[in-house]
N, C-alpha and C positions, 0 to 999 in steps of 0.2 A: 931361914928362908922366909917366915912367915913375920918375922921380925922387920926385915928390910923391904919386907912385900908393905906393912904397916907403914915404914917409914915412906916410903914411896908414895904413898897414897895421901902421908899429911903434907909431902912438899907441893904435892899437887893442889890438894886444897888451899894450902896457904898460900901457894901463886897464883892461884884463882882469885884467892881472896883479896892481896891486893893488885891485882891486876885491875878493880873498882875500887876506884878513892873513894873513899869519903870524906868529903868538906869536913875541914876543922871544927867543931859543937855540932855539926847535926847528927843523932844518933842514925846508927843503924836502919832501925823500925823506918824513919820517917825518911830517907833518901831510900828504901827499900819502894814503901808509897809515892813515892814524887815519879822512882822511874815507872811504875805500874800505868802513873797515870800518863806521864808520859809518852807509855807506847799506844795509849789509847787514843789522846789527842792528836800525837807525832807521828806518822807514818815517813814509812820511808819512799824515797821521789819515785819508784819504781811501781808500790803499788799506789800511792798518789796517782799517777797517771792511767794506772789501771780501772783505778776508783770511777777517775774522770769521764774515760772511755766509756765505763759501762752508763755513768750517769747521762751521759749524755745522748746516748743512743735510747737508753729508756726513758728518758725525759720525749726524748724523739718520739719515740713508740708511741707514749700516750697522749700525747698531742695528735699523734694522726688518727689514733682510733677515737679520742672524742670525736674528734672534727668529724669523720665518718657516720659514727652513732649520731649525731646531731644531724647530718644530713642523711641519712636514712630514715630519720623520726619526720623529718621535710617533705620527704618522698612519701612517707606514709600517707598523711595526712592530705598531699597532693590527690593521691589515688585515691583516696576515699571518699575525697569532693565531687572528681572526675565519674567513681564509680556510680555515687549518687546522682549527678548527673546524666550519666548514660542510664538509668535505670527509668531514671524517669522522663525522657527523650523515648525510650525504646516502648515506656506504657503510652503513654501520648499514642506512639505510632500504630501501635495494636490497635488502643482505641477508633481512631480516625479511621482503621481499618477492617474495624470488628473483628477483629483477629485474626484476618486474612493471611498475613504477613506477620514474620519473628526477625526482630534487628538481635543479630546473637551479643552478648556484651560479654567485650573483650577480657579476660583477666588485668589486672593490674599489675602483677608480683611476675617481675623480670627478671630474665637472667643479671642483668648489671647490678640490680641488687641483691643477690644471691652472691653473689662475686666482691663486693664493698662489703655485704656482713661477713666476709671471709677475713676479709683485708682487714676489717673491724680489730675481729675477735682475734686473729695473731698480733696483731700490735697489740693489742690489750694484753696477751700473754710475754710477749716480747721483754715490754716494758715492766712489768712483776721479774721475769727472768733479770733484768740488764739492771734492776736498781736494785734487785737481792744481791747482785753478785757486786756492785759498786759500795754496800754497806757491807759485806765481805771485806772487802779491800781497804774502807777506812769507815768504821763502824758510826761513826759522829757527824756524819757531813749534814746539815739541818735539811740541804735542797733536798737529796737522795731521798730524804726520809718523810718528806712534805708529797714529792710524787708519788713514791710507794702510796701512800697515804690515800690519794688523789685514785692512785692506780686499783685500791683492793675497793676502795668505794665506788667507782665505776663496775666492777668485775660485780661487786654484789648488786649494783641495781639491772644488768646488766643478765646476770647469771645464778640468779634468789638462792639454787639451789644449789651451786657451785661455791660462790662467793662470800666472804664476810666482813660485814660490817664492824667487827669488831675489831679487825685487826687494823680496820682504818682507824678508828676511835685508838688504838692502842698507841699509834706512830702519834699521832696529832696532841695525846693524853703527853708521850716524852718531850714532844717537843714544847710543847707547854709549858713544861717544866725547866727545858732549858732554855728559853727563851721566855720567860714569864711575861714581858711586855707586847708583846708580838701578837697583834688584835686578831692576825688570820689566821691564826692557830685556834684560837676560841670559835672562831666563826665558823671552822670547819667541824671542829666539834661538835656546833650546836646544828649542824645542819644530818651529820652523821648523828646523832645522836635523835634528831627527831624521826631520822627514815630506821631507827632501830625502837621506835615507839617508846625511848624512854624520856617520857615529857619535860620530868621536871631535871635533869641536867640537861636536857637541852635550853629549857629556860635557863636555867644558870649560865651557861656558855655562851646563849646569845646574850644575855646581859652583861658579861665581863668583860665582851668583842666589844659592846656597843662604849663602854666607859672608856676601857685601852684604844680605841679609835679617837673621839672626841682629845682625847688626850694626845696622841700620837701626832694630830693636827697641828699642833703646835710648831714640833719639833721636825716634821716630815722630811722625805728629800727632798719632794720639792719646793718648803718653804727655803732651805737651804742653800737648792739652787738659786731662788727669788725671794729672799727675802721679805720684799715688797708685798711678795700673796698673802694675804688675811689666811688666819686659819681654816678658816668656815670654807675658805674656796679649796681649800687643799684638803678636807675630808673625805674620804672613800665614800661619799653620797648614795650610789647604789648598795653598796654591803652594809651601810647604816641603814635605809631604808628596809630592808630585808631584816638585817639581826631587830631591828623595832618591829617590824610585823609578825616573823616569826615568835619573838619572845607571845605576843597575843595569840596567835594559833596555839603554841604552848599550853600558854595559861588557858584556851578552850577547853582542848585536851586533858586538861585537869580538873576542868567543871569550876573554874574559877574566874566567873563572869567578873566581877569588879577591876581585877588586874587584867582580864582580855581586852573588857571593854579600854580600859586604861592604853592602852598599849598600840588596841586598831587607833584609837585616836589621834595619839602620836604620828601615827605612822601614815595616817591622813595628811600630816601639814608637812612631809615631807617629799611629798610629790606633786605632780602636774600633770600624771600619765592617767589619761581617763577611765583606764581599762583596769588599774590600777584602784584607783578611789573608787569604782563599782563593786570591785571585789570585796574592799573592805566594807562598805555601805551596807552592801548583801552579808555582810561576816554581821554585822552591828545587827542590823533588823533580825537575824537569824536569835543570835544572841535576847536577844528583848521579848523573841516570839512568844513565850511565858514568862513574861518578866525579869528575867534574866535566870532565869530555870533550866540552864543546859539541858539538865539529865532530859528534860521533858523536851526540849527540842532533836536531842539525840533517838530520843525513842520514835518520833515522827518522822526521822528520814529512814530510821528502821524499819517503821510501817509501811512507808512508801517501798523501801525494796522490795519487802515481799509482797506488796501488792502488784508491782511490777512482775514478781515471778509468780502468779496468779493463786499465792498459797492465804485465802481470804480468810479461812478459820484463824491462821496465826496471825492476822493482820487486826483479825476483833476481840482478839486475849490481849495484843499489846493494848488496843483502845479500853479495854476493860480497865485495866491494870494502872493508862493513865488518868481514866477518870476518876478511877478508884481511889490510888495514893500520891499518884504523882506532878497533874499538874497543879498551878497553883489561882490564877488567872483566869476570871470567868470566861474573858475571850480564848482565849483558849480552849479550854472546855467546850467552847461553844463549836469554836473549831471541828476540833475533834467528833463531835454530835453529828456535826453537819456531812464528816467523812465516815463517819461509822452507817449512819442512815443512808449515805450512799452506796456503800458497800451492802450493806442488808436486802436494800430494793436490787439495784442493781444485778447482783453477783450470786445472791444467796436466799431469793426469792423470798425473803421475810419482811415481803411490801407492808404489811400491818402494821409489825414489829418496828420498821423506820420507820414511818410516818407518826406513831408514837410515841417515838423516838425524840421526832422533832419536834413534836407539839412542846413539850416542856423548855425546850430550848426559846421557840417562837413567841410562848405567852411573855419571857423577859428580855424581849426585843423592843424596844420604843418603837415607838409609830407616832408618823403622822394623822389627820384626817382622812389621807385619800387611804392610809394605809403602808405607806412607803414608811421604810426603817431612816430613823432619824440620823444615824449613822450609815454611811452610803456603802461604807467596806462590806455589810450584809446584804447588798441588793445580790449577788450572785446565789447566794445563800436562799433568797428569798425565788427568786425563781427556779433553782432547784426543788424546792419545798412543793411552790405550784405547779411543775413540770408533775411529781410524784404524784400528787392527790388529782392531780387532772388524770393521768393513764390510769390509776386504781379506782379512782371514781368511775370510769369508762366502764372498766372489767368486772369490778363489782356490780354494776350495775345489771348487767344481765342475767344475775341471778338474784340480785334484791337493789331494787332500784332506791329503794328508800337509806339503804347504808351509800348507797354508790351516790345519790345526792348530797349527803350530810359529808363526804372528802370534797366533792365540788364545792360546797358551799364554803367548808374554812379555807380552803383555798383562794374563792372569791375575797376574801377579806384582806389580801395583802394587794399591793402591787409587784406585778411579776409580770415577766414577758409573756404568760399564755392565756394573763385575763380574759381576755375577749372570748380566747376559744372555753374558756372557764365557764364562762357566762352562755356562749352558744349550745352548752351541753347540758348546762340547768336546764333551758329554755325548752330543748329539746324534751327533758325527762320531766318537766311540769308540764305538759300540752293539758294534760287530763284538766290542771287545773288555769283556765286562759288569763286570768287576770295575773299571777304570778308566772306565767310563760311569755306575756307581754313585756312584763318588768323586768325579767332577764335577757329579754331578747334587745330592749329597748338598749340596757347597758353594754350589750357586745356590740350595738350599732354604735356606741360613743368610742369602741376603741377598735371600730374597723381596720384600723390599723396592723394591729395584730394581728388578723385573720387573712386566708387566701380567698381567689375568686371564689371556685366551690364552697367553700364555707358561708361565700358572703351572699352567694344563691341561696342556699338553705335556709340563709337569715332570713334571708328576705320572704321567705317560703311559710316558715313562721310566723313569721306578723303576717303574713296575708292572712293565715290560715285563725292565728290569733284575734285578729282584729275582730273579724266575721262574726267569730263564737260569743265575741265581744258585743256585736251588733255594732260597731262601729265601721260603718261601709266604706264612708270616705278617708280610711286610714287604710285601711284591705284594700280601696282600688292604686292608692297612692304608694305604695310598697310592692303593689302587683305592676304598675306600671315601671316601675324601677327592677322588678325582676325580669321585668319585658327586654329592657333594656339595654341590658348586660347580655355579651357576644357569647 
């Protein structure tokens, strides 16, 4: 029994076995491979059409939930013109009314869009469902796997804590490899790969995109369809200009000014869109702000966060820290002086402390004669300085007039917007002595300009009173008739 139960068993195999030929010289092993790969590449029409269905519906899916999320990002932005606007329409109206009256302002966030993030978010799951299940059915399909791609990259920017970015990188990383020529494989890469913060293969992708594009030019469909078109006209223009300005954000990203700067510049003579070449301009000057010293301009947008979120102590560790080792460029330096002394007086009532601050910065400012910095990027600088030593000279003053003079006086030596009243405060705090209260008084009269009505009675007030002490009558009656004068 167990004999014929054996034989039974090898006639089976053996008409299994040749029930698949094998081609004459190909061994075994390798028509074993051939059919492996076969059923990978080869599907049968059945689920072919299955494949198709789901691709196609998921393709479907994620085209409508961009579209959606793109017009809801429209809407957003709408609302928050609109809300800006009613708010301040509604203060207007308070005003005008001293508050008699409240215009209530309206919400923005409507039900319709409440209902589109719905319609959103299931197409976006839809289309993960319909093209997981379409690589099911024929594992290799490049489209399938280019949406998917598209699809899990949406989901992550979409859903941070849902979604991931890598699995978009993952589809885009194979398909790359099976289509090694195919520029928009790279591009997707480098763009997935930059919102995964990993900089330098993002550089790399966007530059592999930017070569296999130039290249692809050539060969295109549509030079194919028109021969006639030049290459140049037939290059994907927009996805060049992006994989060339990307690859430079990249290289910021990396603190690698040379290739950044390299790259915005490129990516400058590839446009005409205004909004565009400002951004990059604004990338370059960012870039330069310390000589091309990233870290040091990285660290200043740092400072400005947190000085935005009003955390001042850690906003004067960072200026410590760049003064200390890391910028490189006196302008800068100098910069940073000017933001730290503001932050001191301003924020952290260490009025002394900044104005000391800035004196060392101030004595290697060139000057003109009147005083005005030779370089004109300091004039804000420069009446910041005298804005401070004018209100600390004020304050001090009523407790030691002779320290509260000596901030007035280096003050007076620049030009700044508050000369005049600079000069109107000495004048004031010299009376004791008339011939130097004349002489201050006389130079706030040359920048009357600067000053308001009130202050310009007071002037006037002064030279009368100066003149007099003076014994100089006919100066006192002619500055008293001018104080007359005035409504």
């Amino acid at each position: 029994m167990l004999l014929l139960s054996a034989a039974l068993l090898l006639m089976s195999c053996g008409g299994a076995a040749r029930s698949r030929k094998v081609p004459l010289g190909v061994s075994p092993h390798i028509a074993a491979r051939a059919d492996s790969i076969a059923a990978r590449l080869f599907v049968s029409k059945e689920r072919e059409r299955k494949a198709s269905t789901h691709r196609k519906e998921g393709i479907r899916n994620y085209l409508e939930s961009d579209s959606l999320w793109a017009l809801l990002d429209a809407r957003k932005h709408e609302a928050a013109a609109r809300d800006s606007a009613t708010r301040a329409q509604t203060a207007a109206h308070q005003s005008s009314a001293n508050g008699s009256s409240k215009t209530p302002v309206r919400s923005s966030a409507m039900p319709a869009d409440e209902k589109m993030q719905i319609r959103a978010t299931f197409n976006l799951m839809e289309a993960q469902r319909n093209l997981r299940k379409s690589l099911h059915y024929h594992a290799f399909n490049p489209q399938a796997k280019h949406y998917l791609a598209l699809t899990y990259k949406l989901l992550a920017e979409r859903f941070p804590h849902e979604g991931s970015f890598d699995k978009a990188a993952e589809q885009w990383e194979e398909l790359s490899r099976l289509e090694p020529g195919e520029y928009l494989h790279f591009y997707n890469l480098g763009a997935t790969y930059f919102a995964m913060r990993d900089w330098q293969r993002a550089l790399q992708r966007y530059a592999r995109a930017e070569i296999l594009m130039l290249a692809a030019a050539a060969v295109s469909p549509e030079r194919l369809a028109n021969p006639a078109l030049s290459p140049e006209a037939a290059i994907d223009s927009t996805r060049l200009l992006y994989a060339v300005y990307y690859q430079g954000q990249s290289a910021i990203k990396l603190e690698d000014a040379p290739e950044a700067l390299h790259h915005l510049e490129r990516a400058a003579t590839l446009t005409n869109n205004d909004l565009i070449l400002r951004n990059i301009a604004q990338d370059i000057k960012w870039i330069n702000w310390d000589g091309g010293n990233i870290r040091g301009s990285l660290m200043r947008d740092s400072a400005n966060a947190q000085l935005g979120r009003g955390k001042y102590l850690e906003v004067c560790k960072l200026y410590d820290e760049m003064l200390n080792s890391i910028l490189q460029t006196k302008r800068a330096k100098d910069y940073i002086r000017w933001d730290y002394a503001t932050v001191e007086y301003a924020r952290l009532n260490r009025r002394v402390k900044a104005i000391a601050r800035l004196d060392e910065a101030m004595q290697a400012i060139a000057r003109d004669e009147s005083g005005a910095p030779l370089d004109s990027t300091y004039r804000t600088a420069f009446d910041n300085y005298g804005a401070m030593c004018y209100y600390l000279g004020k304050d001090t003053a009523r407790v030691n007039r002779r320290v509260g003079y000596d901030y007035l006086e280096r003050a007076s030596r620049i030009v700044c917007k508050d000369r005049g009243r600079i000069y109107l405060e000495m004048a004031e705090l010299s009376k004791s002595n008339p011939d130097i209260s004349v002489e201050n008084a006389e130079k706030a009269l040359q920048l009357v300009y600067m000053i308001d009505s009130n202050e310009l009675k007071h002037l006037y007030d002064l030279l009368v009173e100066g003149y007099r002490h003076k014994n100089s009558p006919d100066k006192a009656r002619e500055f008293f008739e001018k104080r007359k004068a005035l409504p």
